[in-house]
C-alpha positions as CSV (number, residue, x, y, z in Angstrom):
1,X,60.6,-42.8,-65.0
2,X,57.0,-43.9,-64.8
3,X,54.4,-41.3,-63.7
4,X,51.6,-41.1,-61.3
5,X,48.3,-41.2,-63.2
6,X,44.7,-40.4,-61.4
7,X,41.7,-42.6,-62.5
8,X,38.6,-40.5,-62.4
9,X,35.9,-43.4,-63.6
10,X,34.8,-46.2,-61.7
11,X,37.0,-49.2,-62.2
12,X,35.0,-52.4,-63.6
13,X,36.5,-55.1,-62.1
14,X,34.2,-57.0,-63.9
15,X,35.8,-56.9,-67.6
16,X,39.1,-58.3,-66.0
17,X,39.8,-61.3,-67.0
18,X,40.2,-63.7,-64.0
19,X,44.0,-63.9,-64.0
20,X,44.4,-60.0,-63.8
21,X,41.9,-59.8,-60.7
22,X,44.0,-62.1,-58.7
23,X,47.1,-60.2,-59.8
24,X,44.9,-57.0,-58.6
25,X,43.7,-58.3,-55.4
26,X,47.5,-60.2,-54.8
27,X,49.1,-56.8,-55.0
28,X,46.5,-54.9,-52.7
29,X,46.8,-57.6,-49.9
30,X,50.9,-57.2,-50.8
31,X,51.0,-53.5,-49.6
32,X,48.8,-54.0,-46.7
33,X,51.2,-55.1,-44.3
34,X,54.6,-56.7,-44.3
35,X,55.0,-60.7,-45.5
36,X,57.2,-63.3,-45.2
37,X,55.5,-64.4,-48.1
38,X,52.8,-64.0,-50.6
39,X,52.1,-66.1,-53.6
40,X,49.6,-67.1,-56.2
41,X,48.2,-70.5,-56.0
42,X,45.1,-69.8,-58.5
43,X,46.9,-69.9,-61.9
44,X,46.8,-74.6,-61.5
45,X,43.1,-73.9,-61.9
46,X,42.3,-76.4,-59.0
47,X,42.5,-74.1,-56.4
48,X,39.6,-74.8,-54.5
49,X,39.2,-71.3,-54.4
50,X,42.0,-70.4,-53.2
51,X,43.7,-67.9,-55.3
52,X,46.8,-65.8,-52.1
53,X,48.4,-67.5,-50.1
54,X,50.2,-65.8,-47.2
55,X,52.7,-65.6,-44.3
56,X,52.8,-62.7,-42.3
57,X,55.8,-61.7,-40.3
58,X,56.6,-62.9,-37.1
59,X,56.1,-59.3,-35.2
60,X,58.2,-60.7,-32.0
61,X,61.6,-61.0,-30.8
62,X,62.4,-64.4,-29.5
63,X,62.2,-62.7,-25.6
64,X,58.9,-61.6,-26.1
65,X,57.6,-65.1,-27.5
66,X,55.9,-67.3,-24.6
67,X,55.9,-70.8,-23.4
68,X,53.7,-73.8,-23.7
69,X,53.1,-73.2,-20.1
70,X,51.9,-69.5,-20.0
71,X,49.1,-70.3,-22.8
72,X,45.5,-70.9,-21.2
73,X,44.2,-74.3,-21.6
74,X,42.5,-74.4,-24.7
């Protein structure tokens, strides 16, 4: 069983290496709410900056969802 440590220093985010990071931030944005999907599209290297991309859950049931016609005009 893996146990629960406690960092008392400041983290430097600095000496990870770039991979890690996005591994780091990836995981954070992971437990922040629930996904349909979450994935790294950094590691190619052409990214465009782009290192998560995600899907969040769709949060309504198909009764709740509205119609074309009750959306103001954009």
């Amino acid at each position: 069983m893996a146990r629960t440590t406690r960092t008392l220093n400041p983290l430097h985010f600095e000496d990870l290496e770039p991979h890690r990071f996005e591994d780091l931030v990836r995981q954070l944005a992971y437990e922040y709410r629930p996904w349909a999907s979450i994935e790294a599209t950094g590691r190619g290297g052409a990214d465009d900056g782009i290192d998560i991309r995600a899907f969040e859950q769709n949060r309504m049931s198909p009764t709740e969802e509205t119609d074309e016609e009750d959306l103001p005009p954009p």
